[in-house]
N, C-alpha and C positions, 0 to 999 in steps of 0.2 A: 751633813748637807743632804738634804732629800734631795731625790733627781727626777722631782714634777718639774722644776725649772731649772733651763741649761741658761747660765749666764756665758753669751756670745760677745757684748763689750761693755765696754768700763758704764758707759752710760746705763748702759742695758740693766745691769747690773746695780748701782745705783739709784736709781731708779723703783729696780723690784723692791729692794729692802726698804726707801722711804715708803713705798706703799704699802708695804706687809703691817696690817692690822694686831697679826698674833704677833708680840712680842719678841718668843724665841726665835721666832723663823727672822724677825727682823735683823738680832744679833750676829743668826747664822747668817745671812745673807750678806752683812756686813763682810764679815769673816771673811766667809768663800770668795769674795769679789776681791779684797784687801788680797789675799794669798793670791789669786789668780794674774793680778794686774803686776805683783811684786815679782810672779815670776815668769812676765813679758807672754802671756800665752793671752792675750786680750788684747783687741782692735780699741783705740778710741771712742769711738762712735760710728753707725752705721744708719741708712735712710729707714731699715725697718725698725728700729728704735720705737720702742714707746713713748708717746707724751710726757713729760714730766708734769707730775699732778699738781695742782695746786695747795693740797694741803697731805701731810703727811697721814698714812694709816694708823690708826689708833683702836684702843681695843672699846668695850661701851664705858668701861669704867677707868681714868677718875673721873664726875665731873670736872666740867670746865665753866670757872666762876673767875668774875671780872677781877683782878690785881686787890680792889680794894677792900673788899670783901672774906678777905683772907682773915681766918683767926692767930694772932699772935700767942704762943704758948709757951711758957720758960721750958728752959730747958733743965731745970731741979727736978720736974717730973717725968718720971717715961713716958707718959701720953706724948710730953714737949717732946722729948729725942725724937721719937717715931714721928712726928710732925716734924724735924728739922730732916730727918732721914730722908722724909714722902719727897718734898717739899726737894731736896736736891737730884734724887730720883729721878724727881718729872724734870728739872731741869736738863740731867744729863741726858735723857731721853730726846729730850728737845736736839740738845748739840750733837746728836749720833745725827739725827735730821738735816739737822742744818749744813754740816760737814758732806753729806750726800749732795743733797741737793746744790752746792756749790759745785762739785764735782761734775752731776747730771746736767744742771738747768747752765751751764758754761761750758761746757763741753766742747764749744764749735770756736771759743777763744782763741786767739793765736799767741798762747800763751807756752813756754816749753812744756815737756811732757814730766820734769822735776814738779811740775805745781802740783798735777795730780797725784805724784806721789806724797807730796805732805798733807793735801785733804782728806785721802785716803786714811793713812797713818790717822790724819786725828781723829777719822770718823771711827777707827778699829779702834783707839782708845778712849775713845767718849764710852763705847760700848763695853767696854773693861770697867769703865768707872759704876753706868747703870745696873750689870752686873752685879760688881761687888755692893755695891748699896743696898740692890734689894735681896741677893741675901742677907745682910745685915736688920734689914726689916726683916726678913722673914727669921732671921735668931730670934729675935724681939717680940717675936707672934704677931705679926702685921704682914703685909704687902701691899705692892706699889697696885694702884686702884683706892684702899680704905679709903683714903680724905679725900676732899674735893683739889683741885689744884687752877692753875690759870694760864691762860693763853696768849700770853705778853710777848712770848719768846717766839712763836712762830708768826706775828706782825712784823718782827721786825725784818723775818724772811719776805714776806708779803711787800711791804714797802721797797724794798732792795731788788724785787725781782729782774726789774730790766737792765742792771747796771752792776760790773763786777766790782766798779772799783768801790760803788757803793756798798755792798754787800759784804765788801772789805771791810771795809773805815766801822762797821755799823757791828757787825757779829765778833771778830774777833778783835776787834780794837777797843770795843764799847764794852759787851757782853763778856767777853772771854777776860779781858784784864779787869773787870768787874770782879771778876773769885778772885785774882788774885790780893783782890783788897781786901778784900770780908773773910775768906776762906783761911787764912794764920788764926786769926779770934776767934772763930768757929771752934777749928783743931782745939786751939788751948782750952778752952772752957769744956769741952771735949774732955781732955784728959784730965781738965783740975777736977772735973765731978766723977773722975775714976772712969770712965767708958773708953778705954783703951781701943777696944777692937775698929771702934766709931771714927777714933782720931787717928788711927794706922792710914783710915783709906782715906782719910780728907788731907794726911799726910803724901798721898798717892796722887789724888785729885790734884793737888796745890803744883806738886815738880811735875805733872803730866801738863797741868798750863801754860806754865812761863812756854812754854815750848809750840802750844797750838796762839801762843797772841805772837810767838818770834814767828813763826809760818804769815800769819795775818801781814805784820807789818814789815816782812821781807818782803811778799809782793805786791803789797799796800806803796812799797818806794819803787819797786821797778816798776809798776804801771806808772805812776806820775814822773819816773824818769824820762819813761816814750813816751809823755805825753808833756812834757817838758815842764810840768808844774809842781810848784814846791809843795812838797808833802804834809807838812803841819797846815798850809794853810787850806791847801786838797781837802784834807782832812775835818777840816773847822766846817768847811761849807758844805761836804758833804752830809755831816751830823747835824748841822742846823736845817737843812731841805729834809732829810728821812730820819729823825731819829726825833721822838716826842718825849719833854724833858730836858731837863737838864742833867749831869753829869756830877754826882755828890763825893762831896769829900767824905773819910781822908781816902787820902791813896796812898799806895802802896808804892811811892817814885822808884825805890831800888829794883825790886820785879820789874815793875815797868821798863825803866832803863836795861834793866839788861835785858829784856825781849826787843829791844828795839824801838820802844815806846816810850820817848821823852817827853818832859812837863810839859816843854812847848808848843805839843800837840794838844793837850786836853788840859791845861791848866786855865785856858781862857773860855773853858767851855762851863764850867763847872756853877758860873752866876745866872746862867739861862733860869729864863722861869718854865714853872714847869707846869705853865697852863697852855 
């Protein structure tokens, strides 16, 4: 940890790391703030607090191009791996963010002090995950920047921002048990085309999940306990007001359920149009 910045509290701290543009300082900041908060030597939040920014620090490279615009690439060629690598990369980078900024920009919630312990934890493992991926590009002779990537995943911070419960329902209930659907198929094909080292960490990514969507929708159910409203259907109007799209099959019901996240939460979401 360099010590141009003394992180004095959790927010504080938070905070630095979404904004750090350089990468590694980003990871370290994570780091440093995850250890410091873990072991109670951190205040929640203080009045000289920085603003929490509106968009997270990024370095100039990858571009950022609209969702649709993306090139789809098998993965039989290594061009395709290293596009499926990039491509999870910027994602995981995304959720080091978003795991921050739930932590910073909620800070003043009167939520127990267990919450920020598990937002923390996941933003320390998002950052494990970004990590091990872009070394794996860089085995590959690539890194995170080469391709262009897209900015899908920090709208959906944008949309959420005034509202925790939505910011719940939407990132790790929507986004987060998203891998857990797609991310087993990934793995296998991963390893049916021989790329072992590829499928060890989507191996890592997948059990690192179930755990950041169980965080999600433990306190996705205590908020609408205090607020005395049934949670699937919390849920349903939450993601129909902030979430553009609809919610594609298949899923993954078993991961789901054992995070805490049954059909009858998102099985009625899934016929939205997605205009």
């Amino acid at each position: 940890m360099t010590p141009e910045f003394s992180i004095r509290t959790l927010r504080a701290g938070a905070i630095a790391a979404v904004s750090a543009a350089d990468l590694d300082r980003k990871v370290a900041l994570t780091r440093e703030t995850h250890r410091l908060w873990s072991e109670r030597t951190l205040s929640l939040r203080s009045p000289l607090d920085p603003s929490v920014p509106s968009r997270p620090g990024r370095p100039e490279k990858p571009d950022l191009i609209s969702p649709g615009k993306m090139k789809k690439r098998s993965l039989h060629t290594p061009q395709g791996r290293i596009a499926l690598l990039h491509a999870i990369c910027h994602i995981e980078l995304n959720a080091v963010d978003l795991a921050l900024d739930i932590v910073a920009r909620f800070a003043d919630q009167p939520v127990p002090r267990s919450f920020f312990d598990g937002w923390l934890q996941v933003a320390f493992e998002e950052a494990k995950h970004f990590c091990m991926v872009r070394d794996r590009l860089r085995d590959l002779g690539a890194d995170y920047g080469d391709l262009p990537a897209h900015d899908g995943l920090w709208e959906a911070a944008h949309h959420t921002r005034n509202s925790l419960t939505a910011r719940l329902a939407v990132v790790p209930l929507i986004l987060e048990a998203r891998g857990l659907d797609v991310t087993p198929s990934m793995r296998d094909k991963l390893r049916e085309l021989g790329d072992e080292p590829s499928a060890a960490i989507f191996d890592v990514i997948y059990n690192d999940e179930k755990g950041h969507v169980a965080i999600g929708a433990k306190w996705f159910r205590f908020l609408c306990a205090r607020e005395k409203r049934d949670p699937a259907a919390a849920f349903q109007e939450l993601v129909r007001a902030n979430f553009r799209g609809g919610l594609k099959a298949p899923f993954n019901d078993l991961a789901r359920a054992e995070a805490g996240l049954t059909p009858g939460f998102y099985r009625s979401l899934s016929s939205i149009s997605n205009a």
